[in-house]
C-alpha positions as CSV (number, residue, x, y, z in Angstrom):
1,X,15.0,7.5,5.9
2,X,17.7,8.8,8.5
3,X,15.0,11.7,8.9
4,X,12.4,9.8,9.4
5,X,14.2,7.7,12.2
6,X,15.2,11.1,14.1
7,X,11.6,11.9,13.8
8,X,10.9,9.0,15.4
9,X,13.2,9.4,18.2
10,X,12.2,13.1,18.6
11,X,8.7,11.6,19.4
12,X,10.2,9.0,22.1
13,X,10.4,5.8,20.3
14,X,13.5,4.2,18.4
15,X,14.1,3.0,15.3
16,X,16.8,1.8,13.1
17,X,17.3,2.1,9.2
18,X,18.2,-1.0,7.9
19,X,18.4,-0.6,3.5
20,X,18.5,-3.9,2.4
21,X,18.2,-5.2,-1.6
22,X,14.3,-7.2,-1.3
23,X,14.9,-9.1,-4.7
24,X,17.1,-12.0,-2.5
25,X,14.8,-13.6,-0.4
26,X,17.6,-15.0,1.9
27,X,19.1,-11.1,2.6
28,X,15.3,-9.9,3.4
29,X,14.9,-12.5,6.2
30,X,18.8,-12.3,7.7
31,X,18.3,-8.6,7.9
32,X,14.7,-9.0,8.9
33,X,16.0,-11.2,12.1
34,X,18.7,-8.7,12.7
35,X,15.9,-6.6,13.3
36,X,14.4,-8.6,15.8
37,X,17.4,-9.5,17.8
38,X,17.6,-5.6,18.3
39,X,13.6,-4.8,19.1
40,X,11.6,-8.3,19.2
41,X,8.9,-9.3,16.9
42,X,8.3,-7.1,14.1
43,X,4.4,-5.3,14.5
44,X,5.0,-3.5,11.1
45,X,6.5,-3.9,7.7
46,X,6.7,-1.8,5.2
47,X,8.7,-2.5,1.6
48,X,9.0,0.1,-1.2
49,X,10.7,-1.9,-3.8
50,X,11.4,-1.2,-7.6
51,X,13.6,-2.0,-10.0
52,X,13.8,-1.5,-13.5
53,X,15.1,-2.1,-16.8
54,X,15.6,1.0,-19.8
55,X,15.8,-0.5,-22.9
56,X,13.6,-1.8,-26.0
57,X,11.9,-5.2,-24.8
58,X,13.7,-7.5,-27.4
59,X,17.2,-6.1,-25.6
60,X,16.1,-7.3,-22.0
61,X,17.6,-10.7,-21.1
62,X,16.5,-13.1,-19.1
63,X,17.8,-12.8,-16.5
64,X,17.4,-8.7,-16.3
65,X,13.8,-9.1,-16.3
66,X,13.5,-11.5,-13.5
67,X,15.3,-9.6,-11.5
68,X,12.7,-6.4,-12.3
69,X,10.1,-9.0,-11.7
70,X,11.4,-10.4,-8.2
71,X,11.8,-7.1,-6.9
72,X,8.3,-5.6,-8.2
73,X,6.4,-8.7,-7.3
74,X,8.2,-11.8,-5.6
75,X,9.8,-10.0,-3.0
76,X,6.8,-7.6,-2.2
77,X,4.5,-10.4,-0.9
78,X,6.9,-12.5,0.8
């Protein structure tokens, strides 16, 4: 991501890199209006999330696979 943001730079715009855990709602939108304290409204978004669980399926609790869940789905479309 840094890369990217030099790349950006290079080409005469700014950007920031702001890594933020999507699968708690509340995070997503404090970081999201950290963002636009810094640039204004935000044109584009873009979220890459996954998370995961490795083990048989009768070994996954609860609350392990909502989390997988929130961050694959929940958080995606917010």
């Amino acid at each position: 991501m840094e890369e990217t943001r030099r790349e950006v730079e290079t080409l005469g715009s700014r950007a920031i890199v702001h890594m933020t855990d999507v699968a708690g709602a509340e995070v997503v939108e404090r970081d999201a209006e950290a963002v636009e304290r810094e640039f204004g409204p935000i044109d584009i978004w873009v979220n890459n999330a996954m998370a995961t669980v490795f083990a048989p399926f009768d070994q996954v609790t609860p609350e392990e696979f909502k989390r997988a869940t929130e961050a694959i789905y929940l958080d995606y479309v917010q």
